[in-house]
PALUMLO-991622 format. One record per residue: x, y, z of N, C-alpha, C, O in turn. Coordinates in steps of 0.001 Angstrom, whole numbers, padded with zeros to 6 digits, always signed. Layout:
% residues N
XYZXYZXYZXYZ/...
% end
This chain:
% residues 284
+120213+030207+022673+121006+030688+023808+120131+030698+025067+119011+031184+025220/+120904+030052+025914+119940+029910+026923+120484+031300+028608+121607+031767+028797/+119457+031507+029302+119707+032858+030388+119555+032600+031471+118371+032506+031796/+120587+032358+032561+120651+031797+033658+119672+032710+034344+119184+033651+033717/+119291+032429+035877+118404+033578+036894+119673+034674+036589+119388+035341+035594/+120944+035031+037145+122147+035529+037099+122367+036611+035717+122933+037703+035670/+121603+035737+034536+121745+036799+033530+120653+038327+033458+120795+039524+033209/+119650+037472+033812+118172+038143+033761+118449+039110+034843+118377+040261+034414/+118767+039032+036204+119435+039690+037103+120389+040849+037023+120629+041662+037915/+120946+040789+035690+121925+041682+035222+121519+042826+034579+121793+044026+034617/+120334+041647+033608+119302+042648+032769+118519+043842+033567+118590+045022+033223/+117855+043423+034545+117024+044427+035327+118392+045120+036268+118061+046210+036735/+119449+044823+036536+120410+046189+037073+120699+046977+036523+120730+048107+037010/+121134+046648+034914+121743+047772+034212+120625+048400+033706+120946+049369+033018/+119228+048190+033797+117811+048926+033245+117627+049965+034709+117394+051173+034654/+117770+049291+035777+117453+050041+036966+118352+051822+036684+117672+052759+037101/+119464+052142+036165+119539+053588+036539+118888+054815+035673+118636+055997+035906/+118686+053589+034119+117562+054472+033363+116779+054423+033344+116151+055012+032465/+115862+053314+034765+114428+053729+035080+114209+055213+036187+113425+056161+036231/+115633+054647+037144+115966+056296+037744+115428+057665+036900+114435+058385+037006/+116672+057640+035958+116491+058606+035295+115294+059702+034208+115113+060876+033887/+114609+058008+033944+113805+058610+033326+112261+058786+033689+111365+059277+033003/+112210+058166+035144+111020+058139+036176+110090+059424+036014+110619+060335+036651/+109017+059813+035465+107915+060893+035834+108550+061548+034661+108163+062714+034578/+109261+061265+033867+109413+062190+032262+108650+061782+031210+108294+060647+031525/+108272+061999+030334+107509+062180+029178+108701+062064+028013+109765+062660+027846/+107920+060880+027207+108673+060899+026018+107280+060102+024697+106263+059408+024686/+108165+060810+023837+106591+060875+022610+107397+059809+021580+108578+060002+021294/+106558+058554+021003+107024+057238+020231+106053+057845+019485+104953+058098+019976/+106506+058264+017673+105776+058104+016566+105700+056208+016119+106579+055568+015541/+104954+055925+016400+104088+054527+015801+103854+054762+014357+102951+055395+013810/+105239+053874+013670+104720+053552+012285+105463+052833+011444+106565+052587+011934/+105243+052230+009968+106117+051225+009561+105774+049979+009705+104594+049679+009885/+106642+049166+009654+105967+047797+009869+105746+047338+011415+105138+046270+011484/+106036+047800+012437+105499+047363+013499+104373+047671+014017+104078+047379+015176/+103278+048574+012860+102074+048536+012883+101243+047533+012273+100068+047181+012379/+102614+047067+011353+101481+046098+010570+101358+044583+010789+100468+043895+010289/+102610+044008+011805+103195+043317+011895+102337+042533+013317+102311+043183+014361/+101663+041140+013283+101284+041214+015029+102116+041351+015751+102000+042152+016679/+103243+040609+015565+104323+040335+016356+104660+041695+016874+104324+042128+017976/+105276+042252+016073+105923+043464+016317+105074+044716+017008+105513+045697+017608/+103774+044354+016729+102738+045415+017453+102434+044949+018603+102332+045739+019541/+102240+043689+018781+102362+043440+020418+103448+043674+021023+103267+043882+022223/+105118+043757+020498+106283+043961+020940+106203+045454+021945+106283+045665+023156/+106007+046295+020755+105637+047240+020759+104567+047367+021913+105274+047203+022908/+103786+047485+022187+102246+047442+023138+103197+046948+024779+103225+047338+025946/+103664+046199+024186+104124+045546+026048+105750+046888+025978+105682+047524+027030/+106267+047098+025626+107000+048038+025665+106698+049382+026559+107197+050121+027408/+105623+049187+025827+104965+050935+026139+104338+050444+027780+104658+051099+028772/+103755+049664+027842+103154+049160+029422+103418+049048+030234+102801+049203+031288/+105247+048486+029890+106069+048188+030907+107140+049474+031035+108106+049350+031788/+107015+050238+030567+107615+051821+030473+106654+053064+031415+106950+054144+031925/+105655+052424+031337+104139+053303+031887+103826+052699+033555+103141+053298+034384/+104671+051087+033815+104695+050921+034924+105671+051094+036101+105449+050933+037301/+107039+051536+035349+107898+051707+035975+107954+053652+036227+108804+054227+036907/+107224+054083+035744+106654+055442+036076+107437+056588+035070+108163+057564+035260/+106814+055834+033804+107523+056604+032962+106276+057114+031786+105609+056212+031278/+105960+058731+031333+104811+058801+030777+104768+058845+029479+104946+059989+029061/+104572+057911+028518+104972+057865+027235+103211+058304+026567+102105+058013+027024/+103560+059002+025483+102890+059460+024855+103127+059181+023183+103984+059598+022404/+102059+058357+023029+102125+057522+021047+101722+058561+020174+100808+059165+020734/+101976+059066+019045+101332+059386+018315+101747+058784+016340+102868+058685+015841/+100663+058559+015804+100565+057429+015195+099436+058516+013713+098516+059334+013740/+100408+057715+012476+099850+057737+011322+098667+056333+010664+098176+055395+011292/+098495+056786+008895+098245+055095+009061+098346+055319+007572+097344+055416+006863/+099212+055375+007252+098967+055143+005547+098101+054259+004718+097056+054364+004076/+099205+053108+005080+098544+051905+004423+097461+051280+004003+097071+050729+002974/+096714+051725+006070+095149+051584+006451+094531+052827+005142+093738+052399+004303/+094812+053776+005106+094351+054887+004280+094329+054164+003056+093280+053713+002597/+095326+054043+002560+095118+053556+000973+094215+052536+000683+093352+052711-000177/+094323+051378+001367+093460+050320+001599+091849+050271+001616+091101+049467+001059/+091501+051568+002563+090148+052073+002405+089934+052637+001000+089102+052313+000152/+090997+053662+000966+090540+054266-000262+090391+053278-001957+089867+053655-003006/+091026+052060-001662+090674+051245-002502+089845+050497-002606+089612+049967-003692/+089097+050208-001419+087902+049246-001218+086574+050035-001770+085650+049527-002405/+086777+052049-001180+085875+052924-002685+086086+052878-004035+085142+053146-004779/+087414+052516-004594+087104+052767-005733+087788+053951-006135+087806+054265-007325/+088405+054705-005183+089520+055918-005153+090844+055577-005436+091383+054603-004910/+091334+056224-006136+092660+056146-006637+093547+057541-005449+093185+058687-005182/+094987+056603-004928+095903+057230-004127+096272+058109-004619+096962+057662-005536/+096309+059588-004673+097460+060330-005224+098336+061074-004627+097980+061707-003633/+099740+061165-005127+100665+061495-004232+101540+062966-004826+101442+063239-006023/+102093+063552-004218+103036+064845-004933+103753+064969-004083+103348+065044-002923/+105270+065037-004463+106105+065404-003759+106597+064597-001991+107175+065040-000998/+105886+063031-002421+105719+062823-001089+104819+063172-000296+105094+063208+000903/+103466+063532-000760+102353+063672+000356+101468+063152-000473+101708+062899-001654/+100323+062951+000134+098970+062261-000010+098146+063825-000518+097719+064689+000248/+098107+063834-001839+097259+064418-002165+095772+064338-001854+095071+063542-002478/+095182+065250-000769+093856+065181+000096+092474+065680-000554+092101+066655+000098/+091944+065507-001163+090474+065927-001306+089520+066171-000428+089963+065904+000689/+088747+066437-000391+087343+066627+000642+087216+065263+000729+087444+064798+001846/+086908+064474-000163+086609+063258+000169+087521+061913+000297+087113+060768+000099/+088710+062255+000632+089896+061642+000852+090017+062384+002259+090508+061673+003136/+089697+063556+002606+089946+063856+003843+088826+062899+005235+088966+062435+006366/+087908+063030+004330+086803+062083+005096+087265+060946+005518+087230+060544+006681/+087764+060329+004471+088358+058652+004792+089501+058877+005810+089506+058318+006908/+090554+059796+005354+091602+059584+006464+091283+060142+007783+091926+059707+008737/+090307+061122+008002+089870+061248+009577+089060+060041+010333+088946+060084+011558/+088389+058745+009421+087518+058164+009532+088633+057186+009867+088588+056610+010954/+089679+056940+008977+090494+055472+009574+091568+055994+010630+091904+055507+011710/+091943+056991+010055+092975+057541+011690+092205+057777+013126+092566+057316+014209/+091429+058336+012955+090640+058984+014006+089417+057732+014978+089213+057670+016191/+088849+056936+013903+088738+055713+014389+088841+054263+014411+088498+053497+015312/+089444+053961+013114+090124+052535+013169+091184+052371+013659+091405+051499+014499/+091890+053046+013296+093654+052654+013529+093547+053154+015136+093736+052419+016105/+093136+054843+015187+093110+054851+016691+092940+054179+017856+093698+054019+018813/+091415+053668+017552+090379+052791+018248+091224+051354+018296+091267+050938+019454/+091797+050625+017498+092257+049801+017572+094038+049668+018105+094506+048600+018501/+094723+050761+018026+095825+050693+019235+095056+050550+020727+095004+049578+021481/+094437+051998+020868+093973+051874+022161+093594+050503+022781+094053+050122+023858/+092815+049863+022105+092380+048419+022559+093424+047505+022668+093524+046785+023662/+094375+047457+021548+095798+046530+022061+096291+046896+023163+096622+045955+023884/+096449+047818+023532+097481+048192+024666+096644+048291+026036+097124+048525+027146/+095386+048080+025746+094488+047741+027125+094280+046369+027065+094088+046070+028244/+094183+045078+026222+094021+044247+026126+095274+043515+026965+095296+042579+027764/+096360+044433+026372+098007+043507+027042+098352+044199+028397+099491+044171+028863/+097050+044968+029143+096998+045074+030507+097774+046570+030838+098396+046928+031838/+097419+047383+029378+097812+049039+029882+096019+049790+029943+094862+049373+029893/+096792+051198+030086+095566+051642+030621+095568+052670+029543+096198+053612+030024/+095112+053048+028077+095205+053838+026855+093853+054792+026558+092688+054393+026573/+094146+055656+026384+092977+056567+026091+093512+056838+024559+094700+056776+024243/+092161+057228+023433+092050+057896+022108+092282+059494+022107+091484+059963+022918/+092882+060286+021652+092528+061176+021219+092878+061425+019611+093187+060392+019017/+092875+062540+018890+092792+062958+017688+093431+064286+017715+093562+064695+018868/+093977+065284+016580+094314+066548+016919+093258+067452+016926+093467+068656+017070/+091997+066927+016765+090960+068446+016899+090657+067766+018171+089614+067876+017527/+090499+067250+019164+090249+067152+020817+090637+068359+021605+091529+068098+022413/+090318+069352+021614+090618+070054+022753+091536+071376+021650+091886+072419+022202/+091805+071186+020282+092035+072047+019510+093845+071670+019779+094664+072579+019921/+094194+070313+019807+095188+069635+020265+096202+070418+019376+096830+071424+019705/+096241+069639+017974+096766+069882+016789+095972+071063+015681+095055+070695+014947/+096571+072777+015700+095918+073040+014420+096947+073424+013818+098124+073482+014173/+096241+073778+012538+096855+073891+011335+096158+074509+009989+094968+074821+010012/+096974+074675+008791+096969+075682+008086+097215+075011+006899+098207+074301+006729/+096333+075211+006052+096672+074668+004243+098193+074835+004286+098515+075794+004987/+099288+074133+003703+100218+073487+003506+100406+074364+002064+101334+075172+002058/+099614+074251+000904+099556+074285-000423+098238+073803-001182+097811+072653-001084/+097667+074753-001914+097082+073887-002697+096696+072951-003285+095666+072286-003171/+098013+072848-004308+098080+071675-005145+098303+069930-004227+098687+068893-004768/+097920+070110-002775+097954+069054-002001+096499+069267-001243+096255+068633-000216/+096075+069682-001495+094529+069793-001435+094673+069884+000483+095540+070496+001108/+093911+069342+000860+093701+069421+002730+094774+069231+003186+094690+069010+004394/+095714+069207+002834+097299+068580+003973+097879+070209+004635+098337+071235+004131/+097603+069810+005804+097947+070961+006521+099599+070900+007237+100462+070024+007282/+099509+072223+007714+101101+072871+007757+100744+072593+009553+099545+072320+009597/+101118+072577+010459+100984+072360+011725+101434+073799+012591+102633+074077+012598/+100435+074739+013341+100808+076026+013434+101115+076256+015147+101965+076910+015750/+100087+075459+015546+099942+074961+016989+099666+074185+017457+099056+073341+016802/+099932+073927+018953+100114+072977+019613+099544+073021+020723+100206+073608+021579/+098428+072573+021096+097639+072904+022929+097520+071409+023287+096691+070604+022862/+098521+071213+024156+098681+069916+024696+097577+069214+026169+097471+068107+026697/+097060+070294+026334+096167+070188+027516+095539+068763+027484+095592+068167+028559/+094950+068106+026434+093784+067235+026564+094763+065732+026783+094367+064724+027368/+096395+065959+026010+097202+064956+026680+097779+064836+028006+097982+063729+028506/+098071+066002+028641+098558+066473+029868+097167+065725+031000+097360+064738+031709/+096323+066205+030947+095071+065633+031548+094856+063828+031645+094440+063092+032539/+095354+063590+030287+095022+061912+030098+096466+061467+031043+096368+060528+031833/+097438+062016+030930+098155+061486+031710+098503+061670+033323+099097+061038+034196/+097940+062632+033222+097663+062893+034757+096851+061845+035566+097004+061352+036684/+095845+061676+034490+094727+060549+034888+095048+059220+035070+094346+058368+035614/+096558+059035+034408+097234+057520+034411+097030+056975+033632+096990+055755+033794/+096738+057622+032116+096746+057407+031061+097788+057235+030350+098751+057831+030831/+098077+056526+029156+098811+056312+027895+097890+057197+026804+096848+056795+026287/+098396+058229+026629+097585+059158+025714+097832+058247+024030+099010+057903+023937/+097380+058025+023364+097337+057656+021935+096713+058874+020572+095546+059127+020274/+097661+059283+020133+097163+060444+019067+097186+060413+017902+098238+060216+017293/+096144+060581+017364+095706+060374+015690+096172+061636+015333+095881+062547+016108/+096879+061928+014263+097423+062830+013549+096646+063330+012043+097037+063317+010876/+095036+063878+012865+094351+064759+011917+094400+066087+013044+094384+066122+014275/+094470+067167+011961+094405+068134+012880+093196+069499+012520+092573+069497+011459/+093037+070439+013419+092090+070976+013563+092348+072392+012534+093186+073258+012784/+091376+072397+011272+091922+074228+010733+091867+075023+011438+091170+074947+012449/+092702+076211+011082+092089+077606+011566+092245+078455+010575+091916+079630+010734/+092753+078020+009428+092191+079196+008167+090787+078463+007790+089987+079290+008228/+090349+077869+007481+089257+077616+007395+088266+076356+008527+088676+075957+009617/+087096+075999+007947+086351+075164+008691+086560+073570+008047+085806+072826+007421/+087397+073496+008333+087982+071699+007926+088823+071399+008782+089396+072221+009498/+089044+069805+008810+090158+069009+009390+091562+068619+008044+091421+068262+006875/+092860+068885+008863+093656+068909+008080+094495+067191+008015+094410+066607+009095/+095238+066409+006911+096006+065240+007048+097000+065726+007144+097601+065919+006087/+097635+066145+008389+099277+066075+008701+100051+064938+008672+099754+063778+008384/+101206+065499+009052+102525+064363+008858+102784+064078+010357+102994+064954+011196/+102746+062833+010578+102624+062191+011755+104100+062404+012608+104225+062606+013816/+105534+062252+011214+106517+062738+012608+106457+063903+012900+106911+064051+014035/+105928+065394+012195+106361+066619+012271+105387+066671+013006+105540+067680+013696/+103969+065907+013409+103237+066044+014689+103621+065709+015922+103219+066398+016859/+104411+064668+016140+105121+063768+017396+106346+064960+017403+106410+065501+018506/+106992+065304+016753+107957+066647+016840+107801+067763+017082+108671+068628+017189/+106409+067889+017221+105954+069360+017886+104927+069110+019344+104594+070114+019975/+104584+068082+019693+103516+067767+020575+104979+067481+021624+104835+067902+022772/+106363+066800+021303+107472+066498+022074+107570+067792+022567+107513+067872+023794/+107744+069171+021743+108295+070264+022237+107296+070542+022963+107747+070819+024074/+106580+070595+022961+104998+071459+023545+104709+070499+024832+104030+070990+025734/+105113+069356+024952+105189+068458+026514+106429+068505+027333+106578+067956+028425/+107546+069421+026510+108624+069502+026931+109195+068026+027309+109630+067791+028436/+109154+066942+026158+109557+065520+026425+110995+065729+026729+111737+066698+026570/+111236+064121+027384+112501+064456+027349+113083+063521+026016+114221+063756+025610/+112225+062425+025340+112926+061932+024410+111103+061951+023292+109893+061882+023509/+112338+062133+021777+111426+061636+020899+111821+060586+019921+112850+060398+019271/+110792+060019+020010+111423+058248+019614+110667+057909+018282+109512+057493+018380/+111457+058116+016566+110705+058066+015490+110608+056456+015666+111657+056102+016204/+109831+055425+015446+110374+054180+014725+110002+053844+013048+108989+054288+012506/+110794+053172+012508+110825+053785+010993+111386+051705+010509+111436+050675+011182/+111594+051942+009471+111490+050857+008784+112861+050637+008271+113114+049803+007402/+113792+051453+008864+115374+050959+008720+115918+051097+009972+115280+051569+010914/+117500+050568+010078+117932+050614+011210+118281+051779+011720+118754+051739+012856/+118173+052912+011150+118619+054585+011295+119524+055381+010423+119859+054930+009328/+119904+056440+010807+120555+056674+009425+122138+056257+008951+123126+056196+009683/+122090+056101+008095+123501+055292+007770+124048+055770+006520+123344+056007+005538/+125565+055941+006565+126209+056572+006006+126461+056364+004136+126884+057087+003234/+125876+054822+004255+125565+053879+002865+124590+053093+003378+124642+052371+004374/+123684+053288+002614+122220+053048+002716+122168+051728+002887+121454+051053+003627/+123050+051411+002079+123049+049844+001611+124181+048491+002190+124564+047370+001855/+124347+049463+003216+125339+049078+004024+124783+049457+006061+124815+050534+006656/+124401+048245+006510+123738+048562+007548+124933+048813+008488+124780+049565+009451/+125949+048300+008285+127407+048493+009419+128093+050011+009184+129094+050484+009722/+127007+050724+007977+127425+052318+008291+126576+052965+008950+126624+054194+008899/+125666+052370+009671+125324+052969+011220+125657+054225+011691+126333+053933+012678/+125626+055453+011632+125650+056535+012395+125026+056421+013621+123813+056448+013410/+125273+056300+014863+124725+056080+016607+124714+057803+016754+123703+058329+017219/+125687+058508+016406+125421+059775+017368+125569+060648+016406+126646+060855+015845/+124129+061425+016050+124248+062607+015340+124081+063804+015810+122950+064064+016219/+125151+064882+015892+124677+066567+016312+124178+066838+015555+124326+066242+014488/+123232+067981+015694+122269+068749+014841+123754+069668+014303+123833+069887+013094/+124513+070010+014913+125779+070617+013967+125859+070102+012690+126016+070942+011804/+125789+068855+012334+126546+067942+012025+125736+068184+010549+126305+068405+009480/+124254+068085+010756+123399+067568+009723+122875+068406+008618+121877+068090+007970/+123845+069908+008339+123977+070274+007371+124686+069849+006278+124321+069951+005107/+125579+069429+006632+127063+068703+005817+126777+067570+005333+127397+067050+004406/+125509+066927+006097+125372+065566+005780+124372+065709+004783+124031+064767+004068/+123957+066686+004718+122804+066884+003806+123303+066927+002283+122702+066471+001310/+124765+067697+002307+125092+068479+001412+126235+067341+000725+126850+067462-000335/+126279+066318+001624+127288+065086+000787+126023+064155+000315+126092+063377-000637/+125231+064290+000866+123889+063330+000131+123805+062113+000922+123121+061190+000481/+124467+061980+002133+124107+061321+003162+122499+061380+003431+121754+060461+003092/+122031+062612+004104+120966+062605+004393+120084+062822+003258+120415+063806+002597/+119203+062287+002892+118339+062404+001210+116806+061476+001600+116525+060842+002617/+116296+061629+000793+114674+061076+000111+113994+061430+001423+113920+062568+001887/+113421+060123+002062+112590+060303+002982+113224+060748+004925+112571+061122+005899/+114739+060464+004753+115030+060417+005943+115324+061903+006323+115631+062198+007478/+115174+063289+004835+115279+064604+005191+114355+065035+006219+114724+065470+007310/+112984+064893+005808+112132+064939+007148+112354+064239+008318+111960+064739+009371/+112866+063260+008319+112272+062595+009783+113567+063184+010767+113454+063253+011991/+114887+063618+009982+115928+064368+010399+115389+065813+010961+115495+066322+012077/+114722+066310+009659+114587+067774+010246+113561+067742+011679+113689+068434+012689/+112783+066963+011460+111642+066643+013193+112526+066428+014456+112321+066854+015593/+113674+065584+013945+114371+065444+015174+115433+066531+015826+115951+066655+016935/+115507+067399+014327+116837+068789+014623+115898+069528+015236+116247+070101+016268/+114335+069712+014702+113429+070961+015559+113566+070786+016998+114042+071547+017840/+112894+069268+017140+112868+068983+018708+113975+069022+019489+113717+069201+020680/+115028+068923+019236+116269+069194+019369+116530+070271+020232+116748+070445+021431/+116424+070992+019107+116838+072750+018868+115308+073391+019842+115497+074512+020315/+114336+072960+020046+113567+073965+020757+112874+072944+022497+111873+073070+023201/+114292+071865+022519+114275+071760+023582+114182+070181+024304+114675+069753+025347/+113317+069525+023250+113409+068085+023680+115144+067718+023785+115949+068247+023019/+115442+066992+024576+116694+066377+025386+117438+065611+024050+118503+065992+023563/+116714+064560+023615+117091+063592+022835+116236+063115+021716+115103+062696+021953/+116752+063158+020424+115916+062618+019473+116528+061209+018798+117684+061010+018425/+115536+060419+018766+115922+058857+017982+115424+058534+016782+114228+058736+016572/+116267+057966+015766+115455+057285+014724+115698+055754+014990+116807+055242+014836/+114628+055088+015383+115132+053694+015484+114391+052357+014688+113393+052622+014017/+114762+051219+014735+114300+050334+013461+113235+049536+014767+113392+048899+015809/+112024+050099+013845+110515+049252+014315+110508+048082+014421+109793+047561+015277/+111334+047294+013551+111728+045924+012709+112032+045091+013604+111374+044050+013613/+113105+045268+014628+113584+044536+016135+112678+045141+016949+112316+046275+017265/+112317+043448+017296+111138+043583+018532+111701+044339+019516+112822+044022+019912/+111023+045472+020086+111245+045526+021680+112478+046723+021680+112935+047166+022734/+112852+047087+020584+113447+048179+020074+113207+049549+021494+114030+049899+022340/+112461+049809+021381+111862+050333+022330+112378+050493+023504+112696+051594+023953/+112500+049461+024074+113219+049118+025274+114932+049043+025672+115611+049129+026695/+115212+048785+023885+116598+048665+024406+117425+049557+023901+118653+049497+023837/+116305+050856+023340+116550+051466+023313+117129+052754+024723+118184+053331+024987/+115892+052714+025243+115202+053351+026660+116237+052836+028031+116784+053608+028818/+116319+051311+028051+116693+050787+029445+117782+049800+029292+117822+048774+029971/+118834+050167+028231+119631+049465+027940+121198+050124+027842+121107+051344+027708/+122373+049732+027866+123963+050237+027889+124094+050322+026110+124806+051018+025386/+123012+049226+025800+123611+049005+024107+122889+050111+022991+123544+050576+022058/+121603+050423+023202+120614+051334+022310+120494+050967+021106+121188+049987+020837/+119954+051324+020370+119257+051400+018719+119389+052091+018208+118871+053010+018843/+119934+052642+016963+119497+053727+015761+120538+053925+015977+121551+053300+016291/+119936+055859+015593+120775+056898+016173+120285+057772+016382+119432+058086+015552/+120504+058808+017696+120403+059395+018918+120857+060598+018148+121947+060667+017581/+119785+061711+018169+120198+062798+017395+120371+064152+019022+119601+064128+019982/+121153+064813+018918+121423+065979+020139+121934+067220+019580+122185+068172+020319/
% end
């Protein structure tokens, strides 16, 4: 399909009133799924965020890394273990995941998104006592519960004309350790605590849908009213209970708009943000 000057022309009018709108606001993109793993899709991604940061809009990443995690932990000789859906953490599993979150995976967004001509700073959740937190449970060894939130050291990076980038280890305060949190329930509390106006999960389906297995059952607009009922017909289930409940918190204690949208389509991002058509679904 080919795009006359006339079409492209159309494109940047109907983007122009939600660059209005969303000019000098703050909105927090959890980075994860396959458009981390993907080049394509991570450069998609990267120019997204650049061209969102130039039209004067302050987006703030914060980013897991599983995969990267397991991967290390297999190149030791460590076996993954999991309960209940978390990464069962050891002392020495905690080492590795502060070591690849905190500086591979970190270190290496930051550099994409300065390479494709943004301006990205690193941080981590013990920077400035960003992210702390609280043993979770035992039987999950270091995975911490997330208690607070001191946004200062992002507020600063963006003041500075920064793209803040945040590794999702966070700082104890029952004891003297670093904790492995959960990267959306971190982007879901750092949203409230910046008072964003949007929080943007991207995830590895098209959003939530009414038959899993059926992408044309699309849900676009979910109330937090709504998502008890949905719980209780088994709509909402396995992994998408959390990334729901992150978006009902932020919701409910103030962020504007919450999204689950598919990482998978390039540029998602955008058409999501500066578009009539959008992605996912838009939780309020």
């Amino acid at each position: 399909m080919s795009y006359t000057d006339l079409d492209r022309a159309k494109v940047l009018t109907e983007a122009l009133p939600y660059i209005q709108n969303y000019y000098g606001k703050t909105i927090v993109v959890k980075y994860g799924g396959n458009a981390m793993i993907s080049g394509e899709l991570r450069s998609a991604v990267m120019s997204d965020i650049i061209l969102l940061h130039l039209v004067g809009i302050q987006v703030v990443v914060v980013h897991g890394g599983g995969p990267e995690i397991t991967e290390m932990l297999d190149r030791l000789g460590k076996e993954s273990l999991f309960a209940d859906g978390l990464r069962v953490t050891d002392r020495e599993t905690m080492d590795v995941v502060q070591q690849v979150l905190c500086g591979k995976v970190n270190k290496n967004l930051v550099s994409a998104l300065n390479r494709q001509g943004g301006k990205a700073v690193g941080l981590c959740g013990m920077d400035g006592g960003l992210l702390q937190a609280r043993q979770l449970d035992e039987k999950y060894g270091l995975v911490g519960e997330i208690v607070d939130v001191c946004p200062g050291p992002v507020v600063s990076a963006i003041q500075a004309g920064y793209t803040p980038v945040v590794a999702t280890v966070a700082q104890g305060v029952d004891q003297e350790t670093s904790y492995n949190v959960n990267a959306d329930t971190a982007a879901a509390k750092l949203a409230v605590a910046l008072k964003a106006e949007k929080l943007i999960l991207l995830t590895d389906v098209k959003g939530l849908m009414r038959n899993p297995a059926d992408e044309e059952s699309l849900i676009d607009v979910l109330r937090v009213s709504q998502v008890p009922a949905l719980v209780k017909e088994g709509v909402i289930k396995g992994g998408m209970i959390p990334k729901v409940d992150c978006c009902v918190e932020a919701v409910r204690s103030g962020v504007k708009r919450s999204h689950i949208i598919d990482g998978r389509i390039p540029h998602s991002i955008l058409i999501e943000m500066l578009s009539d058509a959008g992605v996912g679904t838009m939780i309020l």
